[in-house]
C-alpha positions as CSV (number, residue, x, y, z in Angstrom):
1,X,-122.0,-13.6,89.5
2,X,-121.9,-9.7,88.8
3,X,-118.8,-7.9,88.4
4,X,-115.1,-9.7,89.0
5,X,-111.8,-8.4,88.7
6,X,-109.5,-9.3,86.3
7,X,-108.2,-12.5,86.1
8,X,-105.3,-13.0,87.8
9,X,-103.9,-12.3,91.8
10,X,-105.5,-9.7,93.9
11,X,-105.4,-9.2,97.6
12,X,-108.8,-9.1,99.2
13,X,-110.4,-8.6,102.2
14,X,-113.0,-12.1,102.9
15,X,-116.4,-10.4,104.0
16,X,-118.7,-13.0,104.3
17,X,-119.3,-17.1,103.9
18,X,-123.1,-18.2,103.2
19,X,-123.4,-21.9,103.4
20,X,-126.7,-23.2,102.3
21,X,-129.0,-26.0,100.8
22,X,-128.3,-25.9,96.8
23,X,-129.3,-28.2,94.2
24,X,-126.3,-30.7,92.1
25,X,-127.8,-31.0,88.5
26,X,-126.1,-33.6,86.9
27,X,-125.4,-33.5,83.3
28,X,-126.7,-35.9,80.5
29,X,-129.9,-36.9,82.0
30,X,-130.6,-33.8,84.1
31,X,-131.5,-35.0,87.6
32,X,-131.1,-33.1,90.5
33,X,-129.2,-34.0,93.9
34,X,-129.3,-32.7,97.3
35,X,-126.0,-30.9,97.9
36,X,-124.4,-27.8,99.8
37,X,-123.8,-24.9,98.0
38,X,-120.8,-22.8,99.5
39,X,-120.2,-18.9,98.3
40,X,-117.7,-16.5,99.1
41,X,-118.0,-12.2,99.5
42,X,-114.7,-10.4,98.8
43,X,-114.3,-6.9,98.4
44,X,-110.7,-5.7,96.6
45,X,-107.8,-4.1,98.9
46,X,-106.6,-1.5,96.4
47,X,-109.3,-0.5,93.5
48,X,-107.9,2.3,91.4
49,X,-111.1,1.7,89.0
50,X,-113.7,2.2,91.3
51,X,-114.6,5.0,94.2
52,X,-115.6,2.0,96.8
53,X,-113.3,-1.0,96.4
54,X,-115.0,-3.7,94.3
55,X,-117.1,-6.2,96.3
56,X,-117.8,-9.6,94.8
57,X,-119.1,-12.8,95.2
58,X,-117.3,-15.9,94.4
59,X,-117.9,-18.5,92.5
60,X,-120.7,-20.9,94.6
61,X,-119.3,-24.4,95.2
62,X,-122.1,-27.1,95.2
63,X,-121.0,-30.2,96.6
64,X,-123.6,-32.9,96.8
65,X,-124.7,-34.6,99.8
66,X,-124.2,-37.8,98.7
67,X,-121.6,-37.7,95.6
68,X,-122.4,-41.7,95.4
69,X,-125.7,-41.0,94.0
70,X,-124.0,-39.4,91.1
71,X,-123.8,-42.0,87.7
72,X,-122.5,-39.2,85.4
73,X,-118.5,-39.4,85.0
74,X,-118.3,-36.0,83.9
75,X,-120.0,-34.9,87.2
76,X,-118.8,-37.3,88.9
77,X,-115.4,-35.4,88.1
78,X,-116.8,-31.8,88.3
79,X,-118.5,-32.8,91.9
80,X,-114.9,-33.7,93.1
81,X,-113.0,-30.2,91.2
82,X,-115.8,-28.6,93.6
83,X,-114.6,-30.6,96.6
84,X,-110.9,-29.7,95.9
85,X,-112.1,-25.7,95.7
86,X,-113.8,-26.0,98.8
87,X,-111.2,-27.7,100.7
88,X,-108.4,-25.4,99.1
89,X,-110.2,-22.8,100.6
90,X,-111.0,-24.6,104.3
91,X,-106.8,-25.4,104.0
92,X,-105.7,-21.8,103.5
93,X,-108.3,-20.0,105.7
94,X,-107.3,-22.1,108.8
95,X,-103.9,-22.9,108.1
96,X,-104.0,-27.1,108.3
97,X,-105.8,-30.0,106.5
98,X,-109.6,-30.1,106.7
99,X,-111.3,-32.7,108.7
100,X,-114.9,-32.3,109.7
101,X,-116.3,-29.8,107.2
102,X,-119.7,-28.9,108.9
103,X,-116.9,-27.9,111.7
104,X,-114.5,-25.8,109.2
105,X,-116.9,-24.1,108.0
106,X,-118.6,-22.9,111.4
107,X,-114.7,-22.3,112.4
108,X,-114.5,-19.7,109.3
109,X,-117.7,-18.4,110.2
110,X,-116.8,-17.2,113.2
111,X,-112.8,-16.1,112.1
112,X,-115.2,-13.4,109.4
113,X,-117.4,-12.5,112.5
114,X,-114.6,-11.8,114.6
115,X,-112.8,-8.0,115.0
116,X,-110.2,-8.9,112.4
117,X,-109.9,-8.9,108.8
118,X,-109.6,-11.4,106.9
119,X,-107.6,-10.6,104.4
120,X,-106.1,-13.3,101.5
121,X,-104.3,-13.0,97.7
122,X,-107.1,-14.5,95.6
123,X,-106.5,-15.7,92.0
124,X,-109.3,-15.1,90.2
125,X,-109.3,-17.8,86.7
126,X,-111.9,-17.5,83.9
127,X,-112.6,-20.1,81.6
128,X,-114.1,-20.5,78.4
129,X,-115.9,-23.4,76.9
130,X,-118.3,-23.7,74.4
131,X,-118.5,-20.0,73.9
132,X,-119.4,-19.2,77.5
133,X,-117.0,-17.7,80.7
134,X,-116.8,-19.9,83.6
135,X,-115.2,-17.8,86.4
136,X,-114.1,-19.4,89.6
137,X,-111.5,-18.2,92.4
138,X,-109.1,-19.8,94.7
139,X,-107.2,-18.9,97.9
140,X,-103.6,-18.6,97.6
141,X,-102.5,-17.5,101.1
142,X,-103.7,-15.3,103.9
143,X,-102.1,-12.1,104.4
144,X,-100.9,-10.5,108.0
145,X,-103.5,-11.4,110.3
């Protein structure tokens, strides 16, 4: 994922959405799903560190196609935490429950096109198991606008 911030709150500007085919490996025996893979581009509001405000990619969400086709209870779980993320983010963004999320999704890609900024506080979490850092991010709220 390259460089993040720090764990924690930061306000951010949202650059970019790229939706796109990605693959849902399930754990234990290996085999691979169709699913959606859904990533985020930030870039930091205030960056004392660097010259040019850090810009970042979030964590991608993979959600499969068909979560049915998933045995695995363990994915099973971690197909549905991606879900949640994803929706989190739909919920924030436009400001009500998601529905159709082929339609969200074209909805924020058009609010990040637009002459605005988008710009939300973003709680970056890191998490380590088994020796390695799983980092993901979520929305909190969207700021002015």
């Amino acid at each position: 994922l390259g460089e993040w911030p720090p764990a924690g709150t930061h306000n951010c500007y949202l650059l970019s959405c790229s939706v796109g085919e990605g693959k849902f490996k399930q754990a234990g025996d290996g085999q691979e799903f169709p699913a959606v893979s859904v990533q985020f581009t930030y870039q930091l509001v205030e960056d004392p560190d660097h010259a040019e405000p850090l810009e970042w990619k979030g964590a991608p969400m993979t959600i499969p196609t068909d979560p049915s086709q998933i045995t695995h209870e363990g994915s099973q779980i971690r197909a549905r935490i991606e879900l949640q993320r994803l929706k989190g983010h739909i919920k924030t963004l436009l400001g009500r429950e998601p529905g159709d999320l082929q339609a969200d999704m074209d909805e924020i890609s058009q609010m990040l096109s637009g002459d605005q900024s988008v710009v939300a506080v973003v709680d970056c979490r890191y998490n380590e198991r088994a020796g390695k850092a799983y980092k993901s991010e979520y929305l909190q709220s969207l700021l002015g606008g």
